[in-house]
C-alpha positions, 0 to 999 in steps of 0.5 A: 165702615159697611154704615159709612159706604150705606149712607154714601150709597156706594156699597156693593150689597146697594149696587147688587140691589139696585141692579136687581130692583133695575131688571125687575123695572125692566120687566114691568115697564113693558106695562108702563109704555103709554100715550103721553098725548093723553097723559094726566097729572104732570105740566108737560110745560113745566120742563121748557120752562125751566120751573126749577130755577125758580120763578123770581126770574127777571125778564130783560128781554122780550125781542129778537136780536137778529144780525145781518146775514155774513155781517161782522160783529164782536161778542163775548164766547162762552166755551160749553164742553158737550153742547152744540147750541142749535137756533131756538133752543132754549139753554138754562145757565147757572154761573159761578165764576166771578169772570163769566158773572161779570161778563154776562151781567154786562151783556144783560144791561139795558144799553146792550143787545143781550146776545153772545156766543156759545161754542163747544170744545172737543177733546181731539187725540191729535190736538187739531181743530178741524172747520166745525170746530170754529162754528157757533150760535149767538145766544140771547138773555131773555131771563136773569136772576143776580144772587149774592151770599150775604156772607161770603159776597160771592154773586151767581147768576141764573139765566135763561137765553135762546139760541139765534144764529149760526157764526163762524169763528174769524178771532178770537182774544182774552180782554183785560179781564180774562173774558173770551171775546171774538169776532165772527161772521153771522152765516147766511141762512140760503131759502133756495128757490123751488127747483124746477120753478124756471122749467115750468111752462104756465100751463102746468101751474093749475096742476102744482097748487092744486091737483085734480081730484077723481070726482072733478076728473069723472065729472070733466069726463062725463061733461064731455063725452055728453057734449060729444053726444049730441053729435052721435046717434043715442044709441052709440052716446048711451052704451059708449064706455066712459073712459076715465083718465087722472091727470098725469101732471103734476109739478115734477112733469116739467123735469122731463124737460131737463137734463135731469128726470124727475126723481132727482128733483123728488129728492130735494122737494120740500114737501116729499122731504117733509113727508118722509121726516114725519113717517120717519118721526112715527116710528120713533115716537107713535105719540108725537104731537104732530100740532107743536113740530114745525111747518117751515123747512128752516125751522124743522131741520133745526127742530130735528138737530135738537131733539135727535139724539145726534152727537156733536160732530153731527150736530156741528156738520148741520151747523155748517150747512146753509140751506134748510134743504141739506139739513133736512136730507142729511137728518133723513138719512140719520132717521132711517139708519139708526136703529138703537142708542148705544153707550158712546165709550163701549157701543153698548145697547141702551134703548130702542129708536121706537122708546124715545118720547116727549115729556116736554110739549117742544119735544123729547129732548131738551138742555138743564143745568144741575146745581154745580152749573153742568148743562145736560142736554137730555133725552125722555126714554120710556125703556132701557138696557144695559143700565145699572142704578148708583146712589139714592133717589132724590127730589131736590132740583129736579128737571120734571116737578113731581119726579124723583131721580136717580144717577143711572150708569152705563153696566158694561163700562160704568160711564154716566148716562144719565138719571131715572125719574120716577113719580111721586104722584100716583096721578102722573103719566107715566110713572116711570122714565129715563133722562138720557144724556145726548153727550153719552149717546150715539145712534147706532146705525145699520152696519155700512150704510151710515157713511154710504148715503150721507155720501150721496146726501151730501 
Protein backbone atom coordinates (compact mmCIF):
# COMPACT_ATOMS: atom_id res chain seq x y z
CA UNK A 1 0.00 0.00 0.00
CA UNK A 2 2.94 2.63 1.10
CA UNK A 3 4.48 1.72 -2.86
CA UNK A 4 0.95 2.33 -4.19
CA UNK A 5 -0.05 5.83 -2.14
CA UNK A 6 4.06 6.64 -3.52
CA UNK A 7 3.44 6.25 -7.15
CA UNK A 8 0.18 8.10 -6.58
CA UNK A 9 1.92 10.94 -4.65
CA UNK A 10 -0.42 11.19 -2.35
CA UNK A 11 1.31 9.75 0.90
CA UNK A 12 1.66 11.46 4.00
CA UNK A 13 5.70 11.20 4.22
CA UNK A 14 5.64 12.98 0.21
CA UNK A 15 3.06 15.66 1.54
CA UNK A 16 5.36 16.32 5.07
CA UNK A 17 8.37 16.44 2.53
CA UNK A 18 6.70 18.73 0.10
CA UNK A 19 5.97 21.20 2.87
CA UNK A 20 9.19 20.93 4.07
CA UNK A 21 11.26 21.44 0.62
CA UNK A 22 8.07 24.58 0.17
CA UNK A 23 9.48 26.59 3.61
CA UNK A 24 13.15 25.92 2.44
CA UNK A 25 11.97 27.50 -1.29
CA UNK A 26 10.43 30.24 0.78
CA UNK A 27 13.69 31.07 2.13
CA UNK A 28 15.80 31.05 -1.04
CA UNK A 29 13.35 32.67 -3.02
CA UNK A 30 14.09 36.19 -1.09
CA UNK A 31 17.47 35.43 -3.89
CA UNK A 32 15.12 34.71 -6.63
CA UNK A 33 13.18 38.15 -6.71
CA UNK A 34 14.79 39.74 -10.02
CA UNK A 35 13.82 42.21 -12.91
CA UNK A 36 11.99 39.92 -15.45
CA UNK A 37 12.59 43.23 -18.14
CA UNK A 38 15.89 41.77 -18.15
CA UNK A 39 15.28 38.37 -17.97
CA UNK A 40 17.31 35.87 -20.32
CA UNK A 41 16.18 32.59 -21.70
CA UNK A 42 12.64 32.21 -21.70
CA UNK A 43 10.17 33.89 -24.74
CA UNK A 44 8.20 36.20 -22.77
CA UNK A 45 5.82 35.74 -25.80
CA UNK A 46 5.38 32.30 -25.73
CA UNK A 47 2.73 32.29 -22.92
CA UNK A 48 -0.12 34.90 -24.93
CA UNK A 49 0.65 32.64 -27.73
CA UNK A 50 -0.54 29.71 -26.26
CA UNK A 51 2.41 27.54 -27.90
CA UNK A 52 1.18 24.55 -25.93
CA UNK A 53 -1.74 23.91 -27.96
CA UNK A 54 0.54 23.35 -30.64
CA UNK A 55 1.39 25.09 -33.67
CA UNK A 56 -0.54 23.55 -36.49
CA UNK A 57 -3.24 25.94 -35.84
CA UNK A 58 -5.55 27.28 -38.39
CA UNK A 59 -6.08 30.87 -38.65
CA UNK A 60 -9.91 31.65 -40.13
CA UNK A 61 -9.67 35.12 -38.88
CA UNK A 62 -7.64 38.14 -39.31
CA UNK A 63 -10.52 40.99 -38.65
CA UNK A 64 -12.62 42.54 -36.04
CA UNK A 65 -16.31 41.86 -35.77
CA UNK A 66 -17.29 44.64 -34.21
CA UNK A 67 -21.42 45.22 -33.68
CA UNK A 68 -23.11 48.52 -33.41
CA UNK A 69 -23.52 49.97 -30.03
CA UNK A 70 -27.16 48.93 -28.16
CA UNK A 71 -27.88 46.71 -31.42
CA UNK A 72 -29.77 43.47 -31.15
CA UNK A 73 -28.32 40.24 -32.29
CA UNK A 74 -28.48 36.31 -31.76
CA UNK A 75 -25.38 34.42 -31.16
CA UNK A 76 -24.68 30.82 -29.49
CA UNK A 77 -23.62 31.20 -25.48
CA UNK A 78 -20.94 29.50 -24.17
CA UNK A 79 -21.52 29.27 -20.30
CA UNK A 80 -17.77 29.13 -18.53
CA UNK A 81 -17.85 28.80 -14.61
CA UNK A 82 -15.12 30.91 -13.08
CA UNK A 83 -14.29 33.23 -15.93
CA UNK A 84 -15.38 36.98 -16.76
CA UNK A 85 -14.17 37.35 -20.41
CA UNK A 86 -12.93 40.92 -20.64
CA UNK A 87 -12.54 43.17 -24.17
CA UNK A 88 -9.32 41.86 -25.70
CA UNK A 89 -8.57 38.98 -23.92
CA UNK A 90 -7.37 36.51 -25.15
CA UNK A 91 -9.25 32.75 -24.22
CA UNK A 92 -7.69 29.43 -25.22
CA UNK A 93 -10.58 26.83 -25.51
CA UNK A 94 -10.31 22.79 -25.70
CA UNK A 95 -13.58 21.27 -26.63
CA UNK A 96 -15.11 17.96 -26.08
CA UNK A 97 -18.54 17.78 -26.11
CA UNK A 98 -20.17 16.53 -29.31
CA UNK A 99 -22.83 19.85 -28.71
CA UNK A 100 -20.32 22.82 -28.36
CA UNK A 101 -18.08 20.66 -31.22
CA UNK A 102 -20.85 21.01 -33.45
CA UNK A 103 -21.75 24.46 -32.59
CA UNK A 104 -18.32 26.23 -32.73
CA UNK A 105 -17.43 24.42 -35.88
CA UNK A 106 -20.41 26.10 -37.15
CA UNK A 107 -19.42 29.43 -35.89
CA UNK A 108 -15.91 29.13 -37.54
CA UNK A 109 -17.52 28.69 -41.21
CA UNK A 110 -16.36 30.96 -43.96
CA UNK A 111 -20.17 32.40 -44.69
CA UNK A 112 -20.38 33.43 -40.60
CA UNK A 113 -18.81 36.01 -38.47
CA UNK A 114 -16.77 34.00 -36.12
CA UNK A 115 -18.22 35.63 -33.01
CA UNK A 116 -20.27 34.22 -30.07
CA UNK A 117 -21.10 34.68 -26.34
CA UNK A 118 -18.95 33.66 -23.22
CA UNK A 119 -20.99 34.33 -19.70
CA UNK A 120 -20.01 32.70 -16.18
CA UNK A 121 -22.27 31.23 -13.98
CA UNK A 122 -22.04 31.64 -10.11
CA UNK A 123 -23.09 29.39 -7.43
CA UNK A 124 -25.36 31.83 -5.42
CA UNK A 125 -27.22 30.37 -1.89
CA UNK A 126 -30.52 31.71 -2.64
CA UNK A 127 -30.69 30.56 -6.27
CA UNK A 128 -31.21 34.28 -7.41
CA UNK A 129 -29.48 35.88 -10.36
CA UNK A 130 -28.97 39.18 -9.83
CA UNK A 131 -28.21 42.38 -12.99
CA UNK A 132 -24.50 41.17 -13.41
CA UNK A 133 -25.33 37.90 -14.00
CA UNK A 134 -27.01 38.68 -17.37
CA UNK A 135 -24.00 40.66 -18.70
CA UNK A 136 -21.33 39.00 -21.11
CA UNK A 137 -18.63 39.55 -23.96
CA UNK A 138 -18.76 38.37 -27.52
CA UNK A 139 -15.84 36.46 -28.29
CA UNK A 140 -14.03 35.79 -31.78
CA UNK A 141 -12.44 32.68 -33.50
CA UNK A 142 -9.23 33.74 -34.87
CA UNK A 143 -7.52 30.20 -34.71
CA UNK A 144 -8.91 26.72 -34.99
CA UNK A 145 -7.72 23.06 -34.94
CA UNK A 146 -10.45 20.03 -35.86
CA UNK A 147 -9.05 16.58 -34.48
CA UNK A 148 -10.71 13.46 -34.83
CA UNK A 149 -9.81 9.76 -33.02
CA UNK A 150 -9.38 7.52 -35.89
CA UNK A 151 -10.67 4.83 -33.50
CA UNK A 152 -13.41 6.10 -31.64
CA UNK A 153 -14.38 9.01 -34.13
CA UNK A 154 -14.91 11.20 -31.34
CA UNK A 155 -13.86 15.06 -33.16
CA UNK A 156 -12.04 17.94 -30.48
CA UNK A 157 -11.50 21.14 -30.96
CA UNK A 158 -8.64 23.41 -29.98
CA UNK A 159 -9.37 27.42 -30.44
CA UNK A 160 -8.27 30.51 -29.73
CA UNK A 161 -10.78 33.51 -29.85
CA UNK A 162 -10.61 36.99 -28.35
CA UNK A 163 -12.87 38.97 -26.54
CA UNK A 164 -14.77 42.29 -28.10
CA UNK A 165 -17.88 43.38 -26.79
CA UNK A 166 -19.66 43.99 -23.73
CA UNK A 167 -23.71 42.41 -24.23
CA UNK A 168 -26.46 42.33 -21.86
CA UNK A 169 -28.52 39.00 -21.90
CA UNK A 170 -32.31 39.98 -23.20
CA UNK A 171 -33.27 35.67 -23.77
CA UNK A 172 -32.32 33.48 -24.02
CA UNK A 173 -33.20 29.43 -25.37
CA UNK A 174 -32.17 25.75 -26.17
CA UNK A 175 -32.16 25.23 -30.34
CA UNK A 176 -33.10 21.87 -31.83
CA UNK A 177 -29.72 20.42 -30.82
CA UNK A 178 -29.38 21.48 -27.36
CA UNK A 179 -27.09 24.71 -27.99
CA UNK A 180 -27.58 27.73 -26.02
CA UNK A 181 -28.43 30.47 -27.89
CA UNK A 182 -29.61 33.92 -26.99
CA UNK A 183 -30.31 37.14 -27.69
CA UNK A 184 -28.31 40.33 -26.37
CA UNK A 185 -28.00 44.01 -26.83
CA UNK A 186 -24.26 45.09 -27.59
CA UNK A 187 -23.68 47.68 -24.62
CA UNK A 188 -22.34 51.18 -25.71
CA UNK A 189 -19.03 52.14 -25.01
CA UNK A 190 -19.78 56.21 -23.60
CA UNK A 191 -16.32 58.53 -24.59
CA UNK A 192 -17.48 61.41 -22.26
CA UNK A 193 -16.23 64.63 -23.31
CA UNK A 194 -13.71 66.38 -21.15
CA UNK A 195 -15.10 67.94 -18.48
CA UNK A 196 -14.72 71.24 -18.28
CA UNK A 197 -14.34 71.85 -22.38
CA UNK A 198 -18.11 74.17 -22.08
CA UNK A 199 -16.31 76.34 -19.35
CA UNK A 200 -13.39 77.01 -20.69
CA UNK A 201 -12.88 80.60 -22.21
CA UNK A 202 -10.27 80.89 -25.50
CA UNK A 203 -7.89 82.60 -23.44
CA UNK A 204 -6.97 79.75 -21.32
CA UNK A 205 -6.50 77.33 -24.51
CA UNK A 206 -2.56 77.98 -24.95
CA UNK A 207 -2.37 77.23 -21.27
CA UNK A 208 -4.18 73.41 -21.21
CA UNK A 209 -2.09 71.97 -24.45
CA UNK A 210 0.88 73.30 -23.25
CA UNK A 211 1.91 74.95 -20.06
CA UNK A 212 4.61 77.51 -19.66
CA UNK A 213 7.93 76.22 -18.68
CA UNK A 214 10.24 78.16 -15.84
CA UNK A 215 12.73 79.27 -18.70
CA UNK A 216 9.97 80.54 -21.04
CA UNK A 217 8.46 82.11 -18.05
CA UNK A 218 12.16 84.02 -16.58
CA UNK A 219 12.71 84.98 -20.33
CA UNK A 220 8.88 86.53 -20.76
CA UNK A 221 9.70 88.25 -17.50
CA UNK A 222 13.17 89.48 -18.51
CA UNK A 223 11.85 90.80 -21.88
CA UNK A 224 9.53 92.75 -20.24
CA UNK A 225 10.93 94.34 -17.41
CA UNK A 226 14.01 95.46 -20.23
CA UNK A 227 10.97 96.92 -22.41
CA UNK A 228 9.85 98.98 -19.26
CA UNK A 229 13.36 99.92 -18.80
CA UNK A 230 13.83 102.07 -21.54
CA UNK A 231 11.19 104.31 -19.87
CA UNK A 232 13.21 104.62 -16.38
CA UNK A 233 16.27 105.70 -15.37
CA UNK A 234 19.47 103.11 -15.40
CA UNK A 235 20.17 103.21 -12.28
CA UNK A 236 16.46 102.38 -10.96
CA UNK A 237 16.18 99.42 -14.52
CA UNK A 238 19.89 98.01 -13.27
CA UNK A 239 19.36 97.12 -9.35
CA UNK A 240 15.18 96.69 -9.84
CA UNK A 241 14.58 92.94 -8.66
CA UNK A 242 13.27 90.77 -11.15
CA UNK A 243 10.14 89.23 -9.83
CA UNK A 244 9.41 86.09 -11.51
CA UNK A 245 5.94 84.55 -11.34
CA UNK A 246 4.55 80.87 -13.03
CA UNK A 247 1.28 80.87 -14.70
CA UNK A 248 -1.31 80.01 -12.59
CA UNK A 249 -3.60 78.59 -15.38
CA UNK A 250 -4.04 75.74 -16.01
CA UNK A 251 -7.09 73.57 -17.52
CA UNK A 252 -8.70 73.18 -14.23
CA UNK A 253 -8.82 77.05 -13.63
CA UNK A 254 -11.97 77.29 -15.73
CA UNK A 255 -13.67 75.24 -12.90
CA UNK A 256 -13.74 78.48 -10.72
CA UNK A 257 -16.29 79.45 -12.80
CA UNK A 258 -18.59 76.51 -11.98
CA UNK A 259 -20.83 75.43 -9.47
CA UNK A 260 -18.22 72.83 -8.58
CA UNK A 261 -14.22 73.63 -7.62
CA UNK A 262 -11.79 72.02 -9.36
CA UNK A 263 -10.84 68.92 -7.24
CA UNK A 264 -13.87 67.54 -8.20
CA UNK A 265 -13.00 67.95 -11.86
CA UNK A 266 -9.36 66.58 -10.90
CA UNK A 267 -10.92 63.63 -9.85
CA UNK A 268 -12.59 62.55 -13.33
CA UNK A 269 -9.43 63.96 -15.53
CA UNK A 270 -7.88 61.25 -17.66
CA UNK A 271 -4.65 62.39 -17.14
CA UNK A 272 -4.66 62.54 -13.21
CA UNK A 273 -6.60 58.98 -13.30
CA UNK A 274 -3.65 57.69 -15.37
CA UNK A 275 -1.01 59.14 -13.54
CA UNK A 276 -2.32 57.83 -9.98
CA UNK A 277 -3.22 54.04 -12.02
CA UNK A 278 0.71 53.95 -13.22
CA UNK A 279 2.30 54.97 -9.43
CA UNK A 280 -0.03 52.57 -8.21
CA UNK A 281 0.97 49.80 -10.74
CA UNK A 282 4.64 50.37 -9.51
CA UNK A 283 4.33 49.32 -6.26
CA UNK A 284 3.02 46.19 -7.39
CA UNK A 285 5.16 45.54 -9.78
CA UNK A 286 8.62 47.74 -9.92
CA UNK A 287 9.38 45.77 -13.07
CA UNK A 288 6.63 46.64 -15.32
CA UNK A 289 7.01 47.14 -18.68
CA UNK A 290 5.50 50.39 -18.85
CA UNK A 291 5.92 50.33 -23.24
CA UNK A 292 3.21 47.45 -23.66
CA UNK A 293 0.39 48.94 -21.04
CA UNK A 294 -2.36 51.09 -22.70
CA UNK A 295 -2.54 54.62 -23.73
CA UNK A 296 -6.20 55.16 -24.10
CA UNK A 297 -8.57 55.16 -21.24
CA UNK A 298 -10.84 52.32 -22.70
CA UNK A 299 -8.29 50.12 -23.62
CA UNK A 300 -6.37 50.77 -19.97
CA UNK A 301 -9.50 50.23 -17.78
CA UNK A 302 -9.94 47.01 -19.66
CA UNK A 303 -6.36 46.11 -19.38
CA UNK A 304 -6.26 46.64 -15.37
CA UNK A 305 -9.88 44.37 -15.09
CA UNK A 306 -7.95 41.63 -16.69
CA UNK A 307 -4.54 41.49 -15.10
CA UNK A 308 -5.90 42.25 -11.60
CA UNK A 309 -6.42 39.89 -9.43
CA UNK A 310 -10.30 40.86 -8.92
CA UNK A 311 -13.03 38.42 -8.34
CA UNK A 312 -16.01 37.79 -10.78
CA UNK A 313 -18.49 40.10 -8.87
CA UNK A 314 -15.73 42.89 -9.41
CA UNK A 315 -14.98 42.04 -12.78
CA UNK A 316 -18.94 41.86 -13.81
CA UNK A 317 -19.43 45.35 -12.07
CA UNK A 318 -16.63 47.04 -14.40
CA UNK A 319 -18.62 45.22 -17.27
CA UNK A 320 -21.58 47.18 -16.24
CA UNK A 321 -19.98 50.32 -16.53
CA UNK A 322 -20.05 52.24 -20.00
CA UNK A 323 -17.57 54.69 -19.60
CA UNK A 324 -13.90 54.25 -19.48
CA UNK A 325 -13.68 57.01 -16.76
CA UNK A 326 -15.89 54.81 -13.93
CA UNK A 327 -13.64 51.75 -14.66
CA UNK A 328 -10.85 53.64 -14.31
CA UNK A 329 -11.96 55.29 -10.65
CA UNK A 330 -13.51 52.04 -9.62
CA UNK A 331 -9.96 49.77 -10.13
CA UNK A 332 -8.03 52.98 -8.53
CA UNK A 333 -9.66 52.36 -5.72
CA UNK A 334 -9.17 48.51 -5.81
CA UNK A 335 -5.31 49.20 -6.38
CA UNK A 336 -4.91 51.35 -3.11
CA UNK A 337 -6.79 49.35 -0.57
CA UNK A 338 -5.50 46.06 -1.50
CA UNK A 339 -2.71 45.17 0.39
CA UNK A 340 -2.38 41.10 0.21
CA UNK A 341 -4.05 38.12 -1.83
CA UNK A 342 -5.77 36.09 0.23
CA UNK A 343 -7.10 32.18 -0.06
CA UNK A 344 -10.91 33.09 -1.32
CA UNK A 345 -12.56 29.92 0.99
CA UNK A 346 -10.62 30.50 4.40
CA UNK A 347 -9.23 34.56 3.88
CA UNK A 348 -5.66 33.06 4.41
CA UNK A 349 -2.64 35.14 3.34
CA UNK A 350 -0.99 33.71 0.15
CA UNK A 351 1.15 36.61 -1.20
CA UNK A 352 1.99 40.24 -1.33
CA UNK A 353 0.63 42.99 -3.95
CA UNK A 354 4.14 44.15 -4.29
CA UNK A 355 5.11 39.84 -5.77
CA UNK A 356 2.66 40.04 -8.52
CA UNK A 357 4.78 40.23 -12.14
CA UNK A 358 4.52 39.71 -15.70
CA UNK A 359 6.03 36.46 -17.08
CA UNK A 360 3.83 36.92 -20.02
CA UNK A 361 4.83 40.45 -22.35
CA UNK A 362 0.41 41.51 -22.32
CA UNK A 363 0.70 41.30 -18.63
CA UNK A 364 0.88 39.21 -15.10
CA UNK A 365 -2.18 37.24 -15.79
CA UNK A 366 -3.32 35.67 -18.42
CA UNK A 367 -6.40 32.81 -19.36
CA UNK A 368 -4.93 28.59 -20.28
CA UNK A 369 -6.61 25.56 -20.64
CA UNK A 370 -5.32 22.29 -19.28
CA UNK A 371 -5.98 19.06 -21.27
CA UNK A 372 -9.39 18.26 -19.46
CA UNK A 373 -10.79 21.63 -21.07
CA UNK A 374 -10.84 23.68 -17.64
CA UNK A 375 -9.68 27.35 -18.32
CA UNK A 376 -7.57 28.80 -15.38
CA UNK A 377 -7.20 32.56 -15.51
CA UNK A 378 -3.61 32.67 -13.82
CA UNK A 379 -1.70 35.12 -12.11
CA UNK A 380 2.82 34.83 -12.03
CA UNK A 381 3.49 35.38 -8.34
CA UNK A 382 7.54 35.74 -7.47
CA UNK A 383 6.67 34.47 -3.81
CA UNK A 384 3.94 32.97 -1.62
CA UNK A 385 2.75 31.75 1.83
CA UNK A 386 0.48 29.65 3.49
CA UNK A 387 1.08 26.91 0.43
CA UNK A 388 1.63 23.31 0.47
CA UNK A 389 2.77 21.23 -2.71
CA UNK A 390 0.51 17.83 -3.60
CA UNK A 391 1.68 15.38 -6.54
CA UNK A 392 4.96 15.47 -8.88
CA UNK A 393 6.35 17.82 -10.96
CA UNK A 394 5.45 17.53 -14.49
CA UNK A 395 6.44 19.12 -17.75
CA UNK A 396 3.74 17.84 -19.95
CA UNK A 397 1.41 20.57 -21.25
CA UNK A 398 2.74 23.39 -19.65
CA UNK A 399 1.68 27.03 -19.67
CA UNK A 400 5.38 28.41 -19.80
CA UNK A 401 7.83 26.22 -22.16
CA UNK A 402 10.80 25.15 -20.46
CA UNK A 403 8.97 25.04 -16.98
CA UNK A 404 7.75 22.25 -14.97
CA UNK A 405 4.87 22.54 -12.60
CA UNK A 406 3.33 21.26 -9.57
CA UNK A 407 -0.41 21.36 -8.14
CA UNK A 408 0.04 23.94 -5.39
CA UNK A 409 -2.95 23.90 -2.19
CA UNK A 410 -4.08 26.14 0.03
CA UNK A 411 -2.35 24.78 3.91
CA UNK A 412 -5.11 25.88 5.94
CA UNK A 413 -8.10 24.64 3.88
CA UNK A 414 -6.70 22.24 1.12
CA UNK A 415 -8.29 24.24 -1.72
CA UNK A 416 -6.60 24.50 -5.10
CA UNK A 417 -4.51 27.50 -5.86
CA UNK A 418 -2.74 26.69 -8.29
CA UNK A 419 0.44 25.32 -9.63
CA UNK A 420 4.50 25.95 -8.93
CA UNK A 421 6.71 26.39 -12.08
CA UNK A 422 9.92 25.85 -11.82
CA UNK A 423 13.00 25.89 -14.67
CA UNK A 424 14.30 23.34 -16.28
CA UNK A 425 16.90 25.40 -18.00
CA UNK A 426 19.79 26.92 -15.70
CA UNK A 427 19.75 30.03 -18.33
CA UNK A 428 16.06 31.02 -17.60
CA UNK A 429 14.82 33.96 -15.38
CA UNK A 430 13.80 33.65 -13.06
CA UNK A 431 13.85 30.05 -12.09
CA UNK A 432 11.08 29.81 -9.90
CA UNK A 433 7.39 31.23 -9.62
CA UNK A 434 3.79 30.46 -8.78
CA UNK A 435 0.76 30.51 -11.19
CA UNK A 436 -2.03 31.41 -8.94
CA UNK A 437 -5.64 31.11 -9.87
CA UNK A 438 -7.66 34.30 -10.10
CA UNK A 439 -11.16 32.04 -9.41
CA UNK A 440 -9.04 30.95 -5.76
CA UNK A 441 -8.01 34.57 -5.34
CA UNK A 442 -9.38 37.61 -3.64
CA UNK A 443 -7.78 40.92 -2.81
CA UNK A 444 -7.61 41.56 0.60
CA UNK A 445 -8.31 45.13 1.38
CA UNK A 446 -7.68 47.72 4.23
CA UNK A 447 -10.20 46.61 7.10
CA UNK A 448 -13.46 49.07 6.08
CA UNK A 449 -12.16 51.26 3.69
CA UNK A 450 -13.00 48.86 0.68
CA UNK A 451 -16.81 49.58 0.65
CA UNK A 452 -16.13 53.32 1.88
CA UNK A 453 -14.57 54.75 -1.26
CA UNK A 454 -16.19 52.75 -3.88
CA UNK A 455 -19.33 54.54 -2.11
CA UNK A 456 -17.80 57.76 -3.28
CA UNK A 457 -16.46 56.25 -6.60
CA UNK A 458 -19.32 55.35 -7.84
Amino acid sequence: MEDLAMLLGNSDSEESGDENRNNEMHDDEEEIHVNTTTATGFDRHLPSAHSYLGNDMEDVHSGRTIHDDESYIDIPLYMLPGIVLIPDQVIPLHLFQPQMVAMMKKVAEPENDKTFGIMTYRNRNDGEMDELDYIGTTAEIFSIKDETDDISGISTLRIKARGRQRFRLIESRRDITGVLRAKVKIMPERILPENLCGARPPSHFKFCCKPMSASDTIAALKLNVEKKSIFMKPKVAETAPVAVKRHRINKLTCANYTWWPPWVYKRFDTDVLFQEIMKELRSWNDSLNEAKIPQTPTELSFWLAQNLPLDDTIRLRLLSYDSAIQRLRYELVVMKTCTVLQCKYCNAPIANKNDVFSMAVEGPMGAFVNPAGHVHETLTIYKVQNIQLIGRSSTEHSWFPGYSWKIAQCKSCANHMGWKFKATHKNFTPQLFWGMCRSSLVPGMKSGEMNKNLQAYR
